[in-house]
C-alpha positions as CSV (number, residue, x, y, z in Angstrom):
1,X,-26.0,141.2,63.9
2,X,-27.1,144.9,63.8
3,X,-25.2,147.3,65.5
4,X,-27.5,150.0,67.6
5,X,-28.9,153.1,66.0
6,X,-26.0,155.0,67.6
7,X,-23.0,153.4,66.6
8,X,-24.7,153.0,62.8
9,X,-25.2,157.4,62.9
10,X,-21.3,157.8,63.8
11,X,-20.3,155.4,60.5
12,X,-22.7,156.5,57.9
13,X,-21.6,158.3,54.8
14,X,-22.3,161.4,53.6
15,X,-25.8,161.5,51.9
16,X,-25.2,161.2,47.7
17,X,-25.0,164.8,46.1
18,X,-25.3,165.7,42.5
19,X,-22.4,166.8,41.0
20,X,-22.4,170.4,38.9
21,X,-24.0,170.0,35.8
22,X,-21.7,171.1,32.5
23,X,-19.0,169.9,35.0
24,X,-16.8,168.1,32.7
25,X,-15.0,165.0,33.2
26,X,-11.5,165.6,34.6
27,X,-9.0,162.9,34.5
28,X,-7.8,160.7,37.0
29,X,-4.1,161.8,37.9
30,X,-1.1,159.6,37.0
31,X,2.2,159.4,38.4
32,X,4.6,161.6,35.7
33,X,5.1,159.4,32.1
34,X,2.4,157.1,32.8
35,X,-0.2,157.2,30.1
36,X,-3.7,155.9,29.8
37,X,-4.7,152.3,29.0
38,X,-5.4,152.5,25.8
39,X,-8.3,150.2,24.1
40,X,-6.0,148.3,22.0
41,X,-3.7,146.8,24.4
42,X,-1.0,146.1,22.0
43,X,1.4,145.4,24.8
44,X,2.8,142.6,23.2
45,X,7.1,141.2,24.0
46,X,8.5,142.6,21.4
47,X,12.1,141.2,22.1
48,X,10.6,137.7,21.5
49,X,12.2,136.4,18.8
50,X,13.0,132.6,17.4
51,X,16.1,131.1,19.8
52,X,19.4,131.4,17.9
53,X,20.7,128.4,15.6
54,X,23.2,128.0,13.4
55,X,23.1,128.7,9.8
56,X,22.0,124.7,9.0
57,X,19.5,124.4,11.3
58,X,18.0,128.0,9.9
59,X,18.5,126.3,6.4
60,X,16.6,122.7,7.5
61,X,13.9,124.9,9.9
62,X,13.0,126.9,6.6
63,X,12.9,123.5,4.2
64,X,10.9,122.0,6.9
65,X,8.3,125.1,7.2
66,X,8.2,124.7,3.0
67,X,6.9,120.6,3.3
68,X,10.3,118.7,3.0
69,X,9.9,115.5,5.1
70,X,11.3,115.8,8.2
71,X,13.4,112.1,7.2
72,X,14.4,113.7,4.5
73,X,16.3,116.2,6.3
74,X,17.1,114.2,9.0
75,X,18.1,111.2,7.3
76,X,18.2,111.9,3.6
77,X,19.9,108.9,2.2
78,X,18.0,106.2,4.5
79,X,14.2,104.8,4.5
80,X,11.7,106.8,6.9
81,X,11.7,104.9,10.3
82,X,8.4,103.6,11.8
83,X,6.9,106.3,14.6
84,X,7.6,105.0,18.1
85,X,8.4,107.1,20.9
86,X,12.0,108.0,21.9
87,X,11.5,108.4,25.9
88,X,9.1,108.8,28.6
89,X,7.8,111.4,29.8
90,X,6.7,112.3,33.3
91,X,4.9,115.3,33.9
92,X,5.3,117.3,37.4
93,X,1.7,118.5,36.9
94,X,-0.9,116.3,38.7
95,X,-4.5,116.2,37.4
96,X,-7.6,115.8,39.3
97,X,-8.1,112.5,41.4
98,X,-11.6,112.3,41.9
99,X,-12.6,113.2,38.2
100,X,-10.2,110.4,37.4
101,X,-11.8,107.6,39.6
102,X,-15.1,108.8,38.2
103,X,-13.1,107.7,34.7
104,X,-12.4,104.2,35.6
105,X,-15.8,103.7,37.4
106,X,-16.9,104.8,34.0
107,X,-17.8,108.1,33.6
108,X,-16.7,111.4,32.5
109,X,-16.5,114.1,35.3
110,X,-16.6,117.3,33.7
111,X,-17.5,120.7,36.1
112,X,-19.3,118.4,38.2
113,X,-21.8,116.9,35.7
114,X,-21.3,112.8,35.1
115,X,-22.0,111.5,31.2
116,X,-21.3,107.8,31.0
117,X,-18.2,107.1,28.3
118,X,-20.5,104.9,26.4
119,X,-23.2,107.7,26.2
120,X,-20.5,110.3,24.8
121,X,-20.6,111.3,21.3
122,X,-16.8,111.5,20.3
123,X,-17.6,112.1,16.4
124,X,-15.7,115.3,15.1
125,X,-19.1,117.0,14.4
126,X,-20.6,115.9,17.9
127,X,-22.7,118.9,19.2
128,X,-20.7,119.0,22.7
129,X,-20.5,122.1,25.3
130,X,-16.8,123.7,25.5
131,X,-16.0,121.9,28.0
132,X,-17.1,118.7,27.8
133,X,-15.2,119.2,23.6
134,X,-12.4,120.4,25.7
135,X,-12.3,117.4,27.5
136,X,-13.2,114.6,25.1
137,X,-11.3,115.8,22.1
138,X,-8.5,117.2,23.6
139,X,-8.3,114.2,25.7
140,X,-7.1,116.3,28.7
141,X,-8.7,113.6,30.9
142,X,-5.8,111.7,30.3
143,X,-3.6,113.7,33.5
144,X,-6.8,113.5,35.9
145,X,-6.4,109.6,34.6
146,X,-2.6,108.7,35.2
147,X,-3.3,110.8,38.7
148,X,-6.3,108.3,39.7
149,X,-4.0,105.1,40.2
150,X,-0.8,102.9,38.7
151,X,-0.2,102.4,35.0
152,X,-1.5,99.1,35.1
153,X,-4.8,100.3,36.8
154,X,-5.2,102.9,34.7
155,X,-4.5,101.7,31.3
156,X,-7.5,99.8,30.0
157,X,-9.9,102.7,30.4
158,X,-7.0,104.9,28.5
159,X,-7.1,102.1,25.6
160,X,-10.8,101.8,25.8
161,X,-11.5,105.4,25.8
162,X,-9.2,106.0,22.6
163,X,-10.7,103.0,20.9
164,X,-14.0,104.9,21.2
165,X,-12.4,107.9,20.3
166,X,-10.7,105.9,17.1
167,X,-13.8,104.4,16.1
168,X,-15.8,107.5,15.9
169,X,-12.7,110.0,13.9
170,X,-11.8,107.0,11.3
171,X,-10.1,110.2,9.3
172,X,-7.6,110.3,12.6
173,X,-5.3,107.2,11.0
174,X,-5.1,108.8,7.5
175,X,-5.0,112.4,8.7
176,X,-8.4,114.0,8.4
177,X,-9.4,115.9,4.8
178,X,-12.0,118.5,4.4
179,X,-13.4,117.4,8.2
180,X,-14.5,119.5,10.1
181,X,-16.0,120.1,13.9
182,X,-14.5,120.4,18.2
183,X,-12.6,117.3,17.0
184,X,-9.9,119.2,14.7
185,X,-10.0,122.6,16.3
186,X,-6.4,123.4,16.3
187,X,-6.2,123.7,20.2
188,X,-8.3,120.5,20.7
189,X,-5.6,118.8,18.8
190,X,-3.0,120.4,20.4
191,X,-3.9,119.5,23.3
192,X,-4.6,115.5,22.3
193,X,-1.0,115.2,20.5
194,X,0.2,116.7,23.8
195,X,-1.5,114.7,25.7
196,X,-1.2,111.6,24.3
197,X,3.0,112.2,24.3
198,X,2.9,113.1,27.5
199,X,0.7,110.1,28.7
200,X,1.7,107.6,26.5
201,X,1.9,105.0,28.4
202,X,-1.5,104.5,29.4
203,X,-2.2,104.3,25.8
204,X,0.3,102.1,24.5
205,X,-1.1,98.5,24.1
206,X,0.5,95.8,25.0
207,X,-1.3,94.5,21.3
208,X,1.6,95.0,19.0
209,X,-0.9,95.7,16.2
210,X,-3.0,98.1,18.6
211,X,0.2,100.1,19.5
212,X,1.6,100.5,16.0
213,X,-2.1,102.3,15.0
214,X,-1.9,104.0,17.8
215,X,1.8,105.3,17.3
216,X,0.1,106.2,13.1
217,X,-2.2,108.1,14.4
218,X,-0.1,110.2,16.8
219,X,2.3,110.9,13.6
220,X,-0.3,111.8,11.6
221,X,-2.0,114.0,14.1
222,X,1.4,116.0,14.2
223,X,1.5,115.8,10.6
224,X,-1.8,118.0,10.4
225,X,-1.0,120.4,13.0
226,X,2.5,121.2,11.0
227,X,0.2,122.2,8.4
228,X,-2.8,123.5,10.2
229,X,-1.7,125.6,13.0
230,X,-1.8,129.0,11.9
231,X,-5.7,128.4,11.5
232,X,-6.2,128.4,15.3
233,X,-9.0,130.3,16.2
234,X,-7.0,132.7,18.3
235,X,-3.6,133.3,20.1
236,X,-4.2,130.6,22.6
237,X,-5.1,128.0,20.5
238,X,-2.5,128.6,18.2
239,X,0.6,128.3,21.3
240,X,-1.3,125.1,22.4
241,X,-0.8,123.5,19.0
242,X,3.0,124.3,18.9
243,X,3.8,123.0,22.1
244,X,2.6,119.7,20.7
245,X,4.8,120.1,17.2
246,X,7.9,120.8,19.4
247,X,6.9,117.8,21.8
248,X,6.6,115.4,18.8
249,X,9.8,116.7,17.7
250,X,11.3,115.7,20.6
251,X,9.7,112.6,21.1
252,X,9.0,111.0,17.4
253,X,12.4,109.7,15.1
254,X,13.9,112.0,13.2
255,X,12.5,115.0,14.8
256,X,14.8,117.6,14.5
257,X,13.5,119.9,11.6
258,X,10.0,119.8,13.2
259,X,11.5,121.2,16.8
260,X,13.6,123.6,14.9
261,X,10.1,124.8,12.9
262,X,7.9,124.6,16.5
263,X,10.3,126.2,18.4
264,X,10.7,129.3,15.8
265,X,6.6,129.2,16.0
266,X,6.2,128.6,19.4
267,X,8.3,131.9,20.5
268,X,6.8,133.8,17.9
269,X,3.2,133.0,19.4
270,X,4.2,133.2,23.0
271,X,5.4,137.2,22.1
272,X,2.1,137.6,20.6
273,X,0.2,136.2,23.4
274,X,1.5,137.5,26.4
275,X,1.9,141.3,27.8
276,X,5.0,142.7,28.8
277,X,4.1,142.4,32.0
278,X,3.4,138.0,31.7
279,X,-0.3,138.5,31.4
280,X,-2.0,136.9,28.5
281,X,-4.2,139.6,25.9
282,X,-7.6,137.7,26.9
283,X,-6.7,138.8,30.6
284,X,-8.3,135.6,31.3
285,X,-6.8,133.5,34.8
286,X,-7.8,130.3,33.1
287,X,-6.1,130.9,29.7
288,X,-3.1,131.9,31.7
289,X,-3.2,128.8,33.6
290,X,-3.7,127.0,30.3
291,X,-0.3,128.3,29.1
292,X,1.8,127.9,32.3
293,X,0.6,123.9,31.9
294,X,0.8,123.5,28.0
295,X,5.0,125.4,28.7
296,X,5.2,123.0,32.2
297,X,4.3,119.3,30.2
298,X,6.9,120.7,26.8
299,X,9.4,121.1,29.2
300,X,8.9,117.4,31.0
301,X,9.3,117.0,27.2
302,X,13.1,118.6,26.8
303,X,13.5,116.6,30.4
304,X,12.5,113.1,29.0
305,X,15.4,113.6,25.9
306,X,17.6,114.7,28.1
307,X,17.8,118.4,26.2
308,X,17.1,121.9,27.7
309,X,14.4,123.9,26.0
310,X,15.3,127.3,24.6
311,X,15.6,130.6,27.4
312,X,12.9,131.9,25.8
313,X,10.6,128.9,27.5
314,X,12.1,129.5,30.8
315,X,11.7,133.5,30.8
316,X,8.1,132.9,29.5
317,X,7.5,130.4,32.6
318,X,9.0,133.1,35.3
319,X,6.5,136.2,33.2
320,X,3.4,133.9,33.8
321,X,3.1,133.2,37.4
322,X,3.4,135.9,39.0
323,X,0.0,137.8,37.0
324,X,-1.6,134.2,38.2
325,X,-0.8,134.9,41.5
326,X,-1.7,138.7,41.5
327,X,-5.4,137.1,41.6
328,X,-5.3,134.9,44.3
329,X,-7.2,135.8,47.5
330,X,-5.8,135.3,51.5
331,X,-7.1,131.4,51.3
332,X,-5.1,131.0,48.1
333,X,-8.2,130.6,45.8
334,X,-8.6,132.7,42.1
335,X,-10.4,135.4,41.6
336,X,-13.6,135.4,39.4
337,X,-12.5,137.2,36.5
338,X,-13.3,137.3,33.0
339,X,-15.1,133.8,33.3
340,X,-13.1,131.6,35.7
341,X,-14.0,130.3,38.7
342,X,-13.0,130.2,41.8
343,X,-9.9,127.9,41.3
344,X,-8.8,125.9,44.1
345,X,-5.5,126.6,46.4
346,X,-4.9,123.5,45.8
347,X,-5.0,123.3,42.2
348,X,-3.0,126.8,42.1
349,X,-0.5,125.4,44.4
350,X,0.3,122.6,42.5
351,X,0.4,124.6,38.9
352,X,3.1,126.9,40.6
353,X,4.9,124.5,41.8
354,X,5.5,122.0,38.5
355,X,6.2,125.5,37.1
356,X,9.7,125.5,39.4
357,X,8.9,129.3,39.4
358,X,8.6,131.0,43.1
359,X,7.8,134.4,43.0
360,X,5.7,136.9,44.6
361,X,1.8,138.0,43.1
362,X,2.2,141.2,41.1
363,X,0.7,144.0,42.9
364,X,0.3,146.5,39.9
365,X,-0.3,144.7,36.8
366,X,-1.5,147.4,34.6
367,X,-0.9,145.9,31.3
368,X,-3.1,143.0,31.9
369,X,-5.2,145.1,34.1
370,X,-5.9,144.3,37.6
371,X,-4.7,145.9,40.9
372,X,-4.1,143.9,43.4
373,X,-3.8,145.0,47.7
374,X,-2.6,142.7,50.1
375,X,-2.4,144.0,53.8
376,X,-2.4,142.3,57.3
377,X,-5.2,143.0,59.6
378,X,-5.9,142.5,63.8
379,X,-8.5,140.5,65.1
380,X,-10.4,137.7,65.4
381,X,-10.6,134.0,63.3
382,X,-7.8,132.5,61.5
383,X,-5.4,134.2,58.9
384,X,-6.1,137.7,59.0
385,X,-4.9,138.8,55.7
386,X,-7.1,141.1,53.9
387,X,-6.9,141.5,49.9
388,X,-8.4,143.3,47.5
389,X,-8.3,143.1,43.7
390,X,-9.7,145.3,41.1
391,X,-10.6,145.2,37.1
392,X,-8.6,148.8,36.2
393,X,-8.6,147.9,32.3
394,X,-10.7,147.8,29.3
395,X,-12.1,144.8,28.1
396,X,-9.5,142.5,25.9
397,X,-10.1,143.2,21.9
398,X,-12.9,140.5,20.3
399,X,-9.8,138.6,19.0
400,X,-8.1,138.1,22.1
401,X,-10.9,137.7,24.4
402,X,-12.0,134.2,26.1
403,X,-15.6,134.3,27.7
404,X,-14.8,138.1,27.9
405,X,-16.3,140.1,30.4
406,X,-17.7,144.1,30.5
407,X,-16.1,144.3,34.4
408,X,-14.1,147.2,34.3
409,X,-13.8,148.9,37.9
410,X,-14.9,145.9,39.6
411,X,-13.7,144.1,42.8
412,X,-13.3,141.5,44.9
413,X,-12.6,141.9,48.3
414,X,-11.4,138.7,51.2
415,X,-10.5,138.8,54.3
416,X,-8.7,135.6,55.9
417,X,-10.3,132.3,54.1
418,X,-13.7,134.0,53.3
419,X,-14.5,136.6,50.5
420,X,-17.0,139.2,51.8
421,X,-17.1,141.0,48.1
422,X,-17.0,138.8,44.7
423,X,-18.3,138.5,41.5
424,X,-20.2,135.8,39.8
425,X,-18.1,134.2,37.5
426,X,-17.9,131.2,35.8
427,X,-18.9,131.5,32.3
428,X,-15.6,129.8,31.0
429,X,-17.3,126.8,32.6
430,X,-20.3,127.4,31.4
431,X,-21.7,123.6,29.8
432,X,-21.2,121.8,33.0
433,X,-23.5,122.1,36.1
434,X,-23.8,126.1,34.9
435,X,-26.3,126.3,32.0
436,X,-24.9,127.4,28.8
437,X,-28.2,129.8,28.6
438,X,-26.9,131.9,31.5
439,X,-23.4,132.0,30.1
440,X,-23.8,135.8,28.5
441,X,-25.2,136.7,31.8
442,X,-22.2,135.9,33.9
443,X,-20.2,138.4,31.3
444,X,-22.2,141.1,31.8
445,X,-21.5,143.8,34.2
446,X,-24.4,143.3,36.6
447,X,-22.4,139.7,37.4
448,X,-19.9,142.3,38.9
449,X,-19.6,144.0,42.2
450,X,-19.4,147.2,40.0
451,X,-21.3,150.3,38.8
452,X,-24.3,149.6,35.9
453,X,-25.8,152.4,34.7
454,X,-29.0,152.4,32.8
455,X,-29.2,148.4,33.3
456,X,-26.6,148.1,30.6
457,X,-23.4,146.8,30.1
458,X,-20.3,149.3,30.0
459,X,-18.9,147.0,27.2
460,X,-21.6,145.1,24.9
461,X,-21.4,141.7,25.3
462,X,-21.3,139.4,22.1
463,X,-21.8,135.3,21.6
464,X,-18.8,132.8,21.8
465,X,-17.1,135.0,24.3
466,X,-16.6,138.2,22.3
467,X,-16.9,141.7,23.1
468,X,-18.1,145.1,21.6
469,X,-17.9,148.5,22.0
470,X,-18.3,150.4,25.3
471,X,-14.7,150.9,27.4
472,X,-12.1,152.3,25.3
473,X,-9.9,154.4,27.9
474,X,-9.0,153.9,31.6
475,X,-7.3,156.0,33.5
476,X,-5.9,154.9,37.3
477,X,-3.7,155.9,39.9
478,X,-2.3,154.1,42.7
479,X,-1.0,155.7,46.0
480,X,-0.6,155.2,49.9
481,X,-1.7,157.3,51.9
482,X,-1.6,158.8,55.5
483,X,-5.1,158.6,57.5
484,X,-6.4,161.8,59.5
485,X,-7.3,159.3,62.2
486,X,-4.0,157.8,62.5
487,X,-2.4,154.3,60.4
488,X,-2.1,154.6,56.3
489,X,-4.0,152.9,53.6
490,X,-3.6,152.0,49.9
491,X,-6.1,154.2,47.8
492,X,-6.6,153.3,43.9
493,X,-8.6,155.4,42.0
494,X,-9.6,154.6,38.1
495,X,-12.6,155.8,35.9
496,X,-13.8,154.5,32.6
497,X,-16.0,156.0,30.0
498,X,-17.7,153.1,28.9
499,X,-20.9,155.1,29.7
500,X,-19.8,158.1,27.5
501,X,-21.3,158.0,24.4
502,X,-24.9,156.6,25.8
503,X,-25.5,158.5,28.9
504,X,-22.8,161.3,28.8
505,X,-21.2,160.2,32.5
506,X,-17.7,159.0,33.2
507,X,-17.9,156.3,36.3
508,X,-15.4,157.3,38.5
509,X,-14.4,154.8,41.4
510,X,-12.3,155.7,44.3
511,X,-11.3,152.6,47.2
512,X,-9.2,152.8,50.2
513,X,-8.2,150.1,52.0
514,X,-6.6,150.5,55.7
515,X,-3.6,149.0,56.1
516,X,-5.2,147.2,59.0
517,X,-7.3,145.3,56.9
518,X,-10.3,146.7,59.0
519,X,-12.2,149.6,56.6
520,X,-12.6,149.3,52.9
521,X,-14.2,152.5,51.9
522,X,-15.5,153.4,48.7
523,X,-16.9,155.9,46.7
524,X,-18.7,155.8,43.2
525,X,-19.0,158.8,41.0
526,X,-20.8,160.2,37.8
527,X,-19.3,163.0,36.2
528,X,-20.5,164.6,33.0
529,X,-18.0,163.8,29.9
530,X,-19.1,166.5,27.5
531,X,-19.4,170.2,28.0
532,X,-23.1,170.4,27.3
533,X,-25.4,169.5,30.1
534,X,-28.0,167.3,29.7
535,X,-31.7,166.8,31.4
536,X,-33.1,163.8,32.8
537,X,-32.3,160.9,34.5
538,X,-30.7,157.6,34.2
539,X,-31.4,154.6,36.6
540,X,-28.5,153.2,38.5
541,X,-27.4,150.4,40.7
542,X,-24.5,149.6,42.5
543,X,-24.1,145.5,43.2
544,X,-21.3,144.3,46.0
545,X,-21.9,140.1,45.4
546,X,-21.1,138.7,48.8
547,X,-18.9,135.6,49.2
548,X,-21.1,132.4,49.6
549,X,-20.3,131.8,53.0
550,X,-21.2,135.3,54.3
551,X,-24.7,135.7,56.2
552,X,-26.2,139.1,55.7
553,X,-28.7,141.0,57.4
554,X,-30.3,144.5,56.3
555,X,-30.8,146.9,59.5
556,X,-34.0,148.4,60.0
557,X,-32.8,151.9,58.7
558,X,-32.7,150.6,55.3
559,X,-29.1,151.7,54.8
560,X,-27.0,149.5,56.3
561,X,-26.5,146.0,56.9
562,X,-24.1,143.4,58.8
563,X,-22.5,140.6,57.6
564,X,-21.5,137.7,59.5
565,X,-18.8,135.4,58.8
566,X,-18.0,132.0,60.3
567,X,-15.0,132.8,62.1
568,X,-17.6,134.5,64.6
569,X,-16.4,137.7,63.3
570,X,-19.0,140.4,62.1
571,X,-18.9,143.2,59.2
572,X,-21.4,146.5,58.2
573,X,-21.8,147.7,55.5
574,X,-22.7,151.2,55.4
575,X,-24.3,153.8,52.3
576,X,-25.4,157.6,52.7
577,X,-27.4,156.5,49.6
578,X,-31.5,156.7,50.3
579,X,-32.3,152.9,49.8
580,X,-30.1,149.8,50.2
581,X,-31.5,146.5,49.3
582,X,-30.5,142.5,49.4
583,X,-31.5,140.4,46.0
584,X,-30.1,137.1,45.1
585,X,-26.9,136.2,43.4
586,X,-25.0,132.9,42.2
587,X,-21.3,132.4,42.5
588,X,-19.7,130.4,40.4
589,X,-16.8,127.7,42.3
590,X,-13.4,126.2,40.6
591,X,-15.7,123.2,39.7
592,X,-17.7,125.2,37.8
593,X,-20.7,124.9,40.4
594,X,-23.1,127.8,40.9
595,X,-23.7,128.6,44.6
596,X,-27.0,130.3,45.3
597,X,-25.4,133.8,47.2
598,X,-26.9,137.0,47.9
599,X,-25.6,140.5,46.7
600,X,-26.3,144.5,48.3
601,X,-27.7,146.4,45.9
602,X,-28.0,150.5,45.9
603,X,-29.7,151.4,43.3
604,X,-32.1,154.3,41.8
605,X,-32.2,157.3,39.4
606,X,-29.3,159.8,39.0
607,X,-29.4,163.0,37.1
608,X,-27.6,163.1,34.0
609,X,-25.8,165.9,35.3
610,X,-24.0,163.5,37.3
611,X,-24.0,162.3,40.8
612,X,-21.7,160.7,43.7
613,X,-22.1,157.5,46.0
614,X,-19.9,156.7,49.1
615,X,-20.1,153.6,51.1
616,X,-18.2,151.9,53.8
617,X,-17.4,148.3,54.6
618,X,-16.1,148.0,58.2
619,X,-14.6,145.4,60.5
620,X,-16.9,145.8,64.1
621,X,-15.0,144.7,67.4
């Protein structure tokens, strides 16, 4: 609803000015000893070393890493036993219940898209999206599965399923040579030994023939991923295949020498994956939920043996969550960053909780790179916190990154259980009900409520989720703030120069949020990075993707425009700029299904000597 002519005139910003040409960029200023985000992000644990053992087990963990039989060092002078499981192991972490009944009614649910299990291709060399490879060779079903219904109800679409599985990866039995393919990724069968330990009763036929193959095929999987695991395609990958050495370890006879050797190369990996400040180096909320659940089902494993996993595991667990949880909105939902979706509360809740870690989001992650602003507004509708988050890094490196996005200075921005700001999202679960075509669009920077400056990306976006140049340096500072007009706020202000070396301009962005949750202002600036001044102009836009359940309407001025939420409660959205317009948008959910949305756009030429953009989002009544 659009407020009178009136009450828009006493709101609007200041009209956009340019800024002096040869002006040169100045930088942001920091708090005293706090560099700049550099582009490597080598912020790696470096105190992470393998847990202390005596002087034997150093001696078997090093014979073992050489290829000495584990039975031989176990048991030297006795005959290898026959692989059969040593306990049972029940997982804290539920799965989901509805992609599981969709499993025994015969179909695999995957990001909302159904493929019949007779109609799924489960060779090694099956040409499968990520995450329906995910899914089918990693066998990850199996916890939505066991979640769906009793052992008994469950099991024969387990058995049948891996008998399909079998069938099509004969090499599985014998250990696989020279094959290649989503079936023997190193995380895909990480994840599959894992999950079949973990699960193992579904799977375990009450055929004694049937369960002996099965049982080869599990020790032979582990046997390939002692010898395979260092060929992971990245970081992630990698601590996903060790968590399933140490769990066979546990779980399989004669085990120690291959827990001694996993847990050496687990704690290793898990320094070289993770920040100092528990975020992991792809900056991706997915991956790090991967890890919290690949460290959460190893240590159901310790539990079933009755054995406590090393403090490195525990101290890892209590780093994760709280990075997680620095990207949760008011309703509890994730953020869409660097290709997740909007993750449940539900799903959240239940991570964090098998995790046994309670602590508080991190509010000023800058190693992983996201500010986050939680305050407590007045008004209307239910739950009236407000938060905002914001993108105040470069990129990850190629080698870290996951679906890796160019969405430096962007935010998102909720209030109670509805975002009014987002960004798209999605393209980690891109292959479901989201096209893989679209996938590099999600990445780019016009997915993001952001800046985009000559309708290209601030970091180039590559294929399979890699990154190129553009954002090396990023440079923020954090403060609160007293108001002329009474009540404090939290102002962050960051710049990045991924625009540098193109156009010659800096983006500078400056937000302030009231502490009353009922004003988030913001201002976008150009500033010259070089000392010479160039001519011409450079087209701009400015995109603020609204939440899907926000109803806008543009005012007849053409520069502001209301939003109304379904609480009853109403929002403008206010620009000194000349033109602001309303295009479509897609936001991407936690089931990895687009929404159709719309998004504000401010957009048009700027002079390369620079330029600045304010604009107001306000709480009415």
């Amino acid at each position: 609803m659009p407020l009178d002519d009136d009450r828009q005139e006493e709101l609007v910003l200041p009209t956009p000015r340019p800024a002096p040409a040869r002006s040169p960029a100045r930088p942001v200023e920091r708090p005293a000893g706090e560099p700049a985000l550099p582009t490597g992000r080598e912020l790696t644990l470096s105190d992470f070393n393998p847990p202390e053992v005596s002087a034997g087990e150093r001696l078997i963990r090093l014979a073992y890493r050489f290829g000495v039989p584990g039975h031989t060092l176990a048991s030297p002078f006795k005959k290898p036993l026959r692989p059969r499981l040593l306990a049972t192991v029940e997982s804290p972490l539920p799965g989901d219940r509805v992609a599981g009944m969709a499993l025994r009614a015969g179909h695999f649910l995957v990001n909302g898209v159904k493929a019949p299990l007779a109609q799924v291709d489960c060779s090694p060399v099956a040409k499968l999206t990520p995450p329906f490879e995910r899914t089918v060779h990693g066998f990850t079903w199996l916890r939505d599965l066991s979640t769906s219904g009793t052992v008994g109800q469950c099991a024969p679409t387990a058995q049948r399923v891996l008998a399909q599985w079998v069938e099509a990866n004969p090499s599985a039995r014998g250990g696989p040579r020279g094959i290649k393919g989503g079936a023997w990724k190193v995380e895909n069968a990480g994840l599959r030994l894992l999950g079949w330990l973990v699960h193992a009763p579904l799977l375990l036929s009450a055929d004694k023939g049937q369960r002996n193959a099965f049982l080869d095929t599990v020790s032979e999987t582990a046997r390939w991923l002692d010898r395979h695991v260092a060929r992971a395609d990245d970081r992630q990958g990698e601590v996903t295949g060790w968590c399933a050495i140490v769990a066979a370890g546990l779980l399989l006879p004669d085990g120690q020498p291959r827990r001694l050797y996993g847990e050496a190369g687990l704690v290793r990996a898990l320094g070289e994956l993770v920040g100092d400040d528990g975020g992991v180096l792809s900056r991706s909320p997915l991956a790090q939920m991967e890890a919290i659940a690949a460290l959460v089902d190893l240590n159901a494993c310790y539990a079933a043996v009755r054995r406590d996993p090393p403090r490195a595991l525990g101290t890892m667990l209590g780093l994760l969550v709280p990075p997680l949880l620095a990207l949760t909105h008011a309703d509890g939902t994730l953020g869409n960053w660097q290709g997740a979706g909007a993750v449940s509360a539900k799903r959240i809740e239940a991570l964090v909780r098998a995790s046994g870690v309670r602590a508080r989001p991190l509010r000023d992650a800058r190693q992983w790179g996201y500010q986050r602003v939680a305050v407590s507004g007045t008004g209307r509708g239910t739950g009236h916190k407000a938060v905002l988050q914001v993108d105040t890094s470069p990129p990850p490196l190629a080698r870290h990154a996951r679906s890796g996005c160019a969405s430096t200075l962007a935010f998102e921005f909720s209030h109670g259980d509805y975002r009014l700001v987002t960004n798209c999202g999605g393209a980690g679960l891109a292959g479901g009900q989201v096209p893989m075509r679209i996938e590099q669009g999600l990445r780019a920077t016009a997915a993001h409520s952001t800046l985009v400056l000559g309708d290209a990306n601030s970091t180039a976006v590559l294929i399979n989720g890699k990154l190129g140049t553009g954002v090396g340096t990023v440079e923020v500072d954090r403060r609160t703030i007293e108001l002329e007009r009474g009540g404090g706020a939290t102002r962050i202000e960051a710049s990045h120069d991924g625009y540098a070396s193109r156009f010659g301009l800096v983006h500078r962005r400056i937000l302030i949020l009231r502490d009353d949750a009922s004003e988030l202002r913001g201002e976008d600036l150009l500033v010259p990075s070089g000392r010479g001044g160039k001519r011409g102009k450079v087209p701009y836009a400015i995109r603020f993707h609204l939440g899907p359940q926000v109803a806008v309407k543009l005012a007849d001025n053409g520069r502001s425009a209301s939003l109304a939420l379904p609480d009853g409660s109403f929002w403008q959205f206010l620009t000194g700029a000349e033109k602001l317009e309303v295009e479509e948008s897609l936001w991407v959910d936690g089931e990895g299904r687009a929404h159709p949305v719309e998004q504000l756009v401010i957009q048009g030429l700027v002079s390369r000597g620079g330029g600045n953009f304010g604009w107001l989002l306000k709480r009415m009544g």
